[in-house]
N, C-alpha and C positions, 0 to 999 in steps of 0.2 A: 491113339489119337482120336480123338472126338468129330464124329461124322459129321457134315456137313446139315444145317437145317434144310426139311424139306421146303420145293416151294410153297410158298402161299403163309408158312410158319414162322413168326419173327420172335426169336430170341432173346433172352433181355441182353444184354451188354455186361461184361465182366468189370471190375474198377479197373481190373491194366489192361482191359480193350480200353477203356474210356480215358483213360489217362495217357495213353499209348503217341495219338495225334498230338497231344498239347507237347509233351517233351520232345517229339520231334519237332513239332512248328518253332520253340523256344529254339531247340537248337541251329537250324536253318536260319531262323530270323538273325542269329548271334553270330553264324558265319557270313551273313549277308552285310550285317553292318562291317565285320571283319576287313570282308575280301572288297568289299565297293566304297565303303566308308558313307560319306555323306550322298553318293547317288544309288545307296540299295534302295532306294525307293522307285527308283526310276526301272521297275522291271525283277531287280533279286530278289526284293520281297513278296511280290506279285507271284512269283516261281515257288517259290515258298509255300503260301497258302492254295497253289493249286495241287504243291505233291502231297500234301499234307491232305488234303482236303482226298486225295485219291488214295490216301493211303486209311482214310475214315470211311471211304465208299467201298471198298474191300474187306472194311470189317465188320460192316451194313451187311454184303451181300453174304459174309463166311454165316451172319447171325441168320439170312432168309430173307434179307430185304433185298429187290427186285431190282434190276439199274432202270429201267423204266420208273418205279416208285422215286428211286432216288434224283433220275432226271428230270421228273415232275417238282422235286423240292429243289433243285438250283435254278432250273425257271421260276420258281414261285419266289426264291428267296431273292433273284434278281429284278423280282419284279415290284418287290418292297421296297428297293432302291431306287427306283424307277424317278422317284420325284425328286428325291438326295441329285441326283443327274441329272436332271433336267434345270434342280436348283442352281447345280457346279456351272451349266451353260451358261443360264440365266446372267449368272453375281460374274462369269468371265466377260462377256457381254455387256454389262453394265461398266465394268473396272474400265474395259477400253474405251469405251463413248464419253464418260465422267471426265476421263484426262483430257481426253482430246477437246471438249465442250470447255473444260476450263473447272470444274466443277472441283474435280481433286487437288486443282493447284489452289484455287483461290480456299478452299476448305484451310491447307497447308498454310496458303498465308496468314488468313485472322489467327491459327493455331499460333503461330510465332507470334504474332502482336500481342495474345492472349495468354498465351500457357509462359509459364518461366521454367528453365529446368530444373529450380529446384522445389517443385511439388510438382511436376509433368507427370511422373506414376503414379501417384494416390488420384490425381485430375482427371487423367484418361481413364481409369479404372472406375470413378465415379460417375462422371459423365455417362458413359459406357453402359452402367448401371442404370441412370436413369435414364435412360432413352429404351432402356432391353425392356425396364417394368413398363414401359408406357405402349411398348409395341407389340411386346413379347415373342420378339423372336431376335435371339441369338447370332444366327447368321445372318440376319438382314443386320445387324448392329456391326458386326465385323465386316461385311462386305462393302458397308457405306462407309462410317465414321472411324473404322477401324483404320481404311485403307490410308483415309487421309492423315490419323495420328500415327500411322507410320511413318509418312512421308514427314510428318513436323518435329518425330523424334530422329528422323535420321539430319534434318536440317539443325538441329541441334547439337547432333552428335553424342546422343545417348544410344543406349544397349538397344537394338531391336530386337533381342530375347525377353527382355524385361519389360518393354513396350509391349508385345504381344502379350506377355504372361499375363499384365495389366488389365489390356483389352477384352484378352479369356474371363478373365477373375470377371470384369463388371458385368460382360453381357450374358456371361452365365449365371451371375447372380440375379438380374432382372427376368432373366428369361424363366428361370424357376419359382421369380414370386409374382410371376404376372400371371389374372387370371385369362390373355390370353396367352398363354402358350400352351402348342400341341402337350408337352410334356407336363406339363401342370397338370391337362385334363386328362391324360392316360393315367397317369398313376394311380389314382384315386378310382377311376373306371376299372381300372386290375384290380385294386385291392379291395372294392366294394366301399371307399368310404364316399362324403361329400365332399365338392370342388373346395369351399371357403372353410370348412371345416380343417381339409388338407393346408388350407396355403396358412391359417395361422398353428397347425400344430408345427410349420415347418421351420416357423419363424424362433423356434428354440435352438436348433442347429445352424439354420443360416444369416440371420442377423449377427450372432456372435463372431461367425466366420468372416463375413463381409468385414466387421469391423477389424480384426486380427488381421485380414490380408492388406485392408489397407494402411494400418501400423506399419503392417511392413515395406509394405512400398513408401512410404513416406522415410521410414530409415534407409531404405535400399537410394533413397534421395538425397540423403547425405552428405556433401563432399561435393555432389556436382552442380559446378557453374558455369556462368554465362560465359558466351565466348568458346566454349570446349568443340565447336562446330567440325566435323571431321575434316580434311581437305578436297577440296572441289565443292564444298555444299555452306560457305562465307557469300554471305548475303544473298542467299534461296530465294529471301521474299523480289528480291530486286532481279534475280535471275528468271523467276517465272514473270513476272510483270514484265519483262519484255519479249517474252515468246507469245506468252495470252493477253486477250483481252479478259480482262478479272471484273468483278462485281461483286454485289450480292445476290444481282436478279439468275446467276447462275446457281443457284441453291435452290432454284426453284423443283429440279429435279427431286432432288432430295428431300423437299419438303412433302413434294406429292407421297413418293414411295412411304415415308414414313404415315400420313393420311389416311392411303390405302391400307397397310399395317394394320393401324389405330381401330380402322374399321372393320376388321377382321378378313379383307381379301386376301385369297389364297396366294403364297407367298411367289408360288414360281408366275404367274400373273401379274405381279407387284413389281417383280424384280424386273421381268422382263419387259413392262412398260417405262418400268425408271431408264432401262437400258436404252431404249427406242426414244424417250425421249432427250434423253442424254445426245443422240445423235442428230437430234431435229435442233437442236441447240446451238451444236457444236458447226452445222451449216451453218444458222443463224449468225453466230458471234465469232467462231472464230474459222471464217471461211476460207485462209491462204492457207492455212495448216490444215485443211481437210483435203484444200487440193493437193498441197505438196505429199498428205498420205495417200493420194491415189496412183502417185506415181507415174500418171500415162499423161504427157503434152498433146499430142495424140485428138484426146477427147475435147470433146464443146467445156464449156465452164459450169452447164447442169449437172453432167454425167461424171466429170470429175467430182464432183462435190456428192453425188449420187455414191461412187464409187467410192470416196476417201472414209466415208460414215461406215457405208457399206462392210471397208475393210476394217475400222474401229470394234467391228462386233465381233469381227471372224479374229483378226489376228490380234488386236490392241494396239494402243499409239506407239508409233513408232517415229522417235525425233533426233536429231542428229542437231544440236544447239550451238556444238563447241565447247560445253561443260560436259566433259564424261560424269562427274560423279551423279551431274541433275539428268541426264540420260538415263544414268541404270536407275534412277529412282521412278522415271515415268514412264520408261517404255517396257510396258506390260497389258497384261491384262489382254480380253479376246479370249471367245470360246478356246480355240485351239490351246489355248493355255492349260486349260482344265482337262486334258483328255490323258494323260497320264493318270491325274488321280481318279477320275473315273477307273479306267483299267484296273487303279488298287480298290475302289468299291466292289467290281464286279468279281474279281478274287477272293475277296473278304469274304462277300457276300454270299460265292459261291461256298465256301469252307461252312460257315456258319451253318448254311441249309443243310449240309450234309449233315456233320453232326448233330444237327437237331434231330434230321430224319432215324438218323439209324440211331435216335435213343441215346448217343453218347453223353448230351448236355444232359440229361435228367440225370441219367446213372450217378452222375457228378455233383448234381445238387441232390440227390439221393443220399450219400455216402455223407456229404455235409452236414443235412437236416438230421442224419443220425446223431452225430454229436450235439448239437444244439438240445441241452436237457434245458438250460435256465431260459426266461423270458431274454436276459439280455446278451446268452450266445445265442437265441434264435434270431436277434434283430441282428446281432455282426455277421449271422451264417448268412443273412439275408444281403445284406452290404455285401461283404464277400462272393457272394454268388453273382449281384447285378455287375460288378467288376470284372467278373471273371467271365460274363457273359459278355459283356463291353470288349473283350479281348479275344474268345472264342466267336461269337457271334458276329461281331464287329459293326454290330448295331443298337442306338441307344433305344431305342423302342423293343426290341425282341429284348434288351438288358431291362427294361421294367414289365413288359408284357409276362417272358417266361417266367420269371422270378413269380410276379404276384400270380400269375395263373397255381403256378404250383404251392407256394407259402398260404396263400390264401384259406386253403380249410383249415391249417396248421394253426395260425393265428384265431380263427374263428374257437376251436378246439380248446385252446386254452386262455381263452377268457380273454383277449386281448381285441381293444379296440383297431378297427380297419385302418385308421388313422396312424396308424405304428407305423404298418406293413408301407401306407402311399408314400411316408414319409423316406422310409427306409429307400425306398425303391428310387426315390428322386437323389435322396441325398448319397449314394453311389453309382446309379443308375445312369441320371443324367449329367453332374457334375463329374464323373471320370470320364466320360466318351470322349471329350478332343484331347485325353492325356496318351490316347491308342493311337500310335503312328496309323495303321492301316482300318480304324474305325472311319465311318463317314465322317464324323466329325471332325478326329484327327486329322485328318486328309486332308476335310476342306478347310480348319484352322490354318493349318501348313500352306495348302496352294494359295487362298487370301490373301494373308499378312506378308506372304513370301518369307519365314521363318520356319524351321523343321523342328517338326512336332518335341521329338527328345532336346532341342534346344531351350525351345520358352517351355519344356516342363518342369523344371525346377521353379520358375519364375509364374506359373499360375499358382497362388498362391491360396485363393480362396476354393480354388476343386480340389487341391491338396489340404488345407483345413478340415474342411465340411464332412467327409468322410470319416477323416481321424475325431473329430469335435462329436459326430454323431457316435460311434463307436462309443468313445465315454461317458457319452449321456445313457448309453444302454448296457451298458458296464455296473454303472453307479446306480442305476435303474429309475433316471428325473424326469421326469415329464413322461412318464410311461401310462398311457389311459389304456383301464382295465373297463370290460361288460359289465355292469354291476346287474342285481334280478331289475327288472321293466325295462332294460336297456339303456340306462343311462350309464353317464361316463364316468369316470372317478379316475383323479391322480396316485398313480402309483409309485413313489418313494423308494421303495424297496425292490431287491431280486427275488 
C-alpha cells in the first residue's frame, strides 16, 4: 500500500482519484431524483455534493493536502458566491414588492393584450433577447420580464417549461452578445483576446443558434390557440384589475432597474433599488393590499403600511383573492424564497473548491488536453471541459476562468488565435450553466421562473444549440483564425 504523502508534499492526483468524486456525485444525485423526486432539491442534493465534496477532501489530504489548506478553499470558493447570494436576495426581494406594487400584474396584463399564443415562444424568447443585449445581464432579464411572462403564459395556459426554456434561450443569448456582460468581458480577459474582437468572432456560433432556437419555438407554437387558458386563470386581465390598481406609471420601477443596468451599475445595487422601490410604490398605489399584508389591526395606518412593504421583501405577496389558480400565480416571491437555493449554491460551491484545491479538476482537464491532437478536438476538449466544469464546479465564471487559464498556452502553442479559446469558453462556458440543476445559474433560473431546472432543459433551446453548432464549426474547422508571422489573423478552413 502506498504510504501516505508527507506534510507540506502535495501529490498530483491519479485519473481514478480524480474521476472517483464525479461517479459518486452522478450516482447520489440519480438516487436523489430517485428517492425525493421533484423535491431532491430541497436538501437531497445539497447532501449530495457535501459527501462528495468530503469524499474529494480525503483524497486532497491521502495526496498531502492540509484540511486547513482545503478549509481556506471552501471559504474562498464560498466567497466567489458571495454576490450570486446576495443577487438570489436582491431578485427575491424585488419579485415580492413588484406584485404587491402592481408592477407584475399590470406587466401580465399588456402581455395578454399584446402577445397571442400563437407566437408567445419565439416573442418572449426575442423580447428577452433584446432587452439581455441592451443590459447585459441575464438574471436581471429573468428576474424582471421573465417573472411577468411567466405569469402571461400561465394566464394563457401554455407550457411553463417552454416558457422558461424561452426566456433562458433570449437572455442568454443577449447576455452573451452584450458588450456589457460580466461574461463577455471575462472570457476574452482568460483567453488573452479583445472585448469586440470576441463578441464578432462569437457571432458565428451564436447568431445561427439564436435563429434555429427560435424556429423552433415558433414550431413548438404550432397548434396552440386562443382560449386554451387553463382553469382558474379565464379572464386574468379582469381578475388582476380588480385586486390592483394597474397603470403604466407602475413600470416605472422597471424602467429605472433597466437604466441603471444600461449604465453599467452593479447589479446587486440595481436589483435591490428596483426592490426598494417597488415597495415605495406599492404604499403609493396600492395601499389596502399592503395593509391587508401586514396582517396586524392592531397598528396605526403608517406602521401597517410600513409593515405590509416591509413583509413584501422578506416573505413576498401574499393574497387570498378567491381565485386559487391567480393566488398560486402571485403569491411569491420574498428573500426567504431564495434561501433554499442559496443552501444549493453554498453546496455546490463548497464541492467545487475542493476539487479545484486538491488538483482533481486539472488532473481531469489534464487527461482531456491529452487527446486533443487536432485544432478542432482541442476547441471540443475545450467546450467539454467548460461543461464539465459548469457541473463539477458549479460555477460559470470558474467554467470560463479554469478552462482558459489552463488552454491558454495550449492555444498560443499552436498557432491559434486567443479569439478560439474566448469563443469556446463562452459558447459552453456560459451558455450551459442554467442547464446544471445545482449551478448558480441553474438554481437561480429554477428559483425565478419557478420552473425545475431539468424541466425547461429540454426546452432551452438556444444553450443546447450553441454548444452542439460550436462543436461542428470546430470539427469542420470554419471560422478557425490561425497566428500568421507579424501576428495577424487568417481564416482557417481546414483541420
Amino acid at each position: 500500500m502506498t504510504e501516505p504523502t508527507p506534510a507540506g508534499e502535495m501529490r498530483d492526483p491519479s485519473l481514478l482519484q480524480a474521476f472517483l468524486p464525479l461517479v459518486l456525485l452522478f450516482i447520489l444525485l440519480a438516487l436523489s431524483v430517485y428517492l425525493f423526486k421533484d423535491n431532491s432539491s430541497y436538501g437531497a442534493n445539497q447532501i449530495a455534493l457535501l459527501i462528495t465534496g468530503g469524499v474529494a477532501a480525503i483524497i486532497g489530504m491521502r495526496n498531502g493536502l492540509r484540511w486547513h489548506d482545503i478549509q481556506d478553499a471552501i471559504v474562498h470558493g464560498i466567497a466567489i458566491s458571495s454576490n450570486a447570494i446576495l443577487i438570489l436576495l436582491a431578485v427575491g426581494a424585488l419579485i415580492g414588492s413588484w406584485i404587491l406594487s402592481g408592477a407584475v400584474p399590470t406587466l401580465i396584463h399588456y402581455g395578454l393584450l399584446l402577445l397571442h399564443p400563437s407566437f408567445f415562444y419565439p416573442a418572449a424568447c426575442l423580447v428577452c433577447a433584446i432587452v439581455a443585449v441592451t443590459i447585459g445581464s441575464s438574471w436581471t432579464v429573468a428576474g424582471t420580464l421573465g417573472v411577468a411572462l411567466m405569469g402571461v403564459s400561465a394566464g394563457m395556459g401554455l407550457d411553463p417549461a417552454i416558457t422558461a426554456g424561452a426566456i433562458i434561450s433570449g437572455a442568454y443569448f443577449g447576455d452573451k452578445m452584450s458588450p456589457l456582460s460580466d461574461t463577455t468581458n471575462l472570457a476574452p480577459a482568460a483567453a488573452g483576446s479583445e472585448l469586440f474582437a470576441h463578441v464578432r468572432h462569437m457571432t458565428w456560433t451564436t447568431v445561427p443558434s439564436i435563429v434555429l432556437a427560435l424556429i423552433g419555438f415558433a414550431v413548438l407554437s404550432i397548434g396552440v390557440k386562443t382560449g386554451t387558458a387553463s382553469v382558474g386563470f379565464d379572464n386574468l386581465s379582469g381578475e388582476l384589475s380588480r385586486i390592483f390598481n394597474m397603470g403604466p406609471h407602475l413600470l416605472i420601477p422597471l424602467v429605472v432597474v433597466f437604466g441603471l443596468a444600461v449604465m453599467r451599475f452593479p447589479a446587486y445595487p440595481t436589483i435591490l433599488i428596483g426592490a426598494l422601490l417597488g415597495a415605495v410604490f406599492a404604499v403609493v398605489f396600492q395601499p389596502e393590499l399592503v395593509v391587508a399584508l401586514a396582517g396586524d389591526e392592531s397598528l396605526s395606518r403608517p406602521l401597517a403600511l410600513l409593515k405590509g412593504a416591509w413583509a413584501s421583501l422578506i416573505d413576498g405577496y401574499k393574497g387570498e383573492s378567491g381565485n386559487e389558480a391567480v393566488d398560486s400565480l402571485l403569491n411569491r416571491g420574498g428573500m426567504s424564497s431564495m434561501l433554499n437555493t442559496i443552501w444549493l449554491v453554498v453546496c455546490a460551491m463548497s464541492f467545487g473548491a475542493i476539487m479545484e484545491k486538491a488538483g482533481l479538476l486539472e488532473r481531469l482537464i489534464r487527461s482531456v488536453l491529452k487527446m486533443a491532437h487536432s485544432t478542432g478536438s482541442l476547441i471540443i476538449a475545450t467546450l467539454v471541459t467548460s461543461f464539465g466544469t459548469n457541473v463539477l464546479a458549479a460555477d460559470q465564471y470558474l467554467a470560463i476562468v479554469l478552462p482558459g487559464r489552463i488552454y491558454r498556452s495550449e492555444y498560443q502553442k499552436r498557432g491559434l488565435a486567443a479569439v478560439n479559446l474566448s469563443r469556446a469558453l463562452e459558447d459552453a462556458g456560459t451558455i450551459t450553466s442554467p442547464l446544471v440543476p445545482w449551478n448558480t445559474c441553474g438554481a437561480y433560473m429554477a428559483a425565478t421562473l419557478g420552473v425545475a431546472t431539468l424541466d425547461y432543459l429540454p426546452y432551452a433551446l438556444f444553450n443546447l444549440i450553441n454548444p452542439v453548432l460550436a462543436g461542428i464549426l470546430a470539427y469542420t474547422g470554419f471560422k478557425i483564425l490561425k497566428i500568421e508571422l507579424g501576428g495577424k489573423l487568417a481564416t482557417r478552413h481546414d483541420d
